[in-house]
N, C-alpha and C positions, 0 to 999 in steps of 0.2 A: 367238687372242685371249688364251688362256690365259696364252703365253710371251710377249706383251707386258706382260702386266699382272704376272710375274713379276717382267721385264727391268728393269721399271722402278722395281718395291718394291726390286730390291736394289741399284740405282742412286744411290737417293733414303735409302740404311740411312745411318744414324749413321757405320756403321765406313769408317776410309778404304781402298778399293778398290785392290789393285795394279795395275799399266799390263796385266800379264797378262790379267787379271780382269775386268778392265774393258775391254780389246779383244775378249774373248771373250764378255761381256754383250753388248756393241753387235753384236755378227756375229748372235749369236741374234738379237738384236730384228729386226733384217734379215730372217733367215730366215721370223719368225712375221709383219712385215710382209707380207712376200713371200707367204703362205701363207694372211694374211686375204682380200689384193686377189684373189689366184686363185680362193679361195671365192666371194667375192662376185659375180666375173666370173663363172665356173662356165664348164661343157662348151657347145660350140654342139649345136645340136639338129639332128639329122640328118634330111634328107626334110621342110623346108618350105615344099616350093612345094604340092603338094595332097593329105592324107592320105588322102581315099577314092579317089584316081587310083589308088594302088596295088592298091586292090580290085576296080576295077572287072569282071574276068574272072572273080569270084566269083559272081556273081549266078546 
């Protein structure tokens, strides 16, 4: 989230940006996109079908 809100103040600055500059701003914002939706997706959660199945032979 950080590097979007980065991406975007220095996008949106007074000074004019070179083509360089500014292709390389856009590629981060990309990556920090890329990086927010992953977080928010998150990891799948391993052993959902029945947590005390695994214990059972504990008893």
């Amino acid at each position: 989230m950080l590097l979007l809100i980065e991406a975007g103040l220095v996008m949106r600055s007074q000074q004019p940006l070179d083509a360089m500059l500014a292709a390389l701003v856009l590629m981060l914002a990309l990556v920090g996109a890329a990086a927010l939706i992953a977080a928010i997706i998150g990891e799948p959660r391993e052993g959902t079908e029945n947590p005390r199945g695994r214990y059972r032979h504990v008893r």
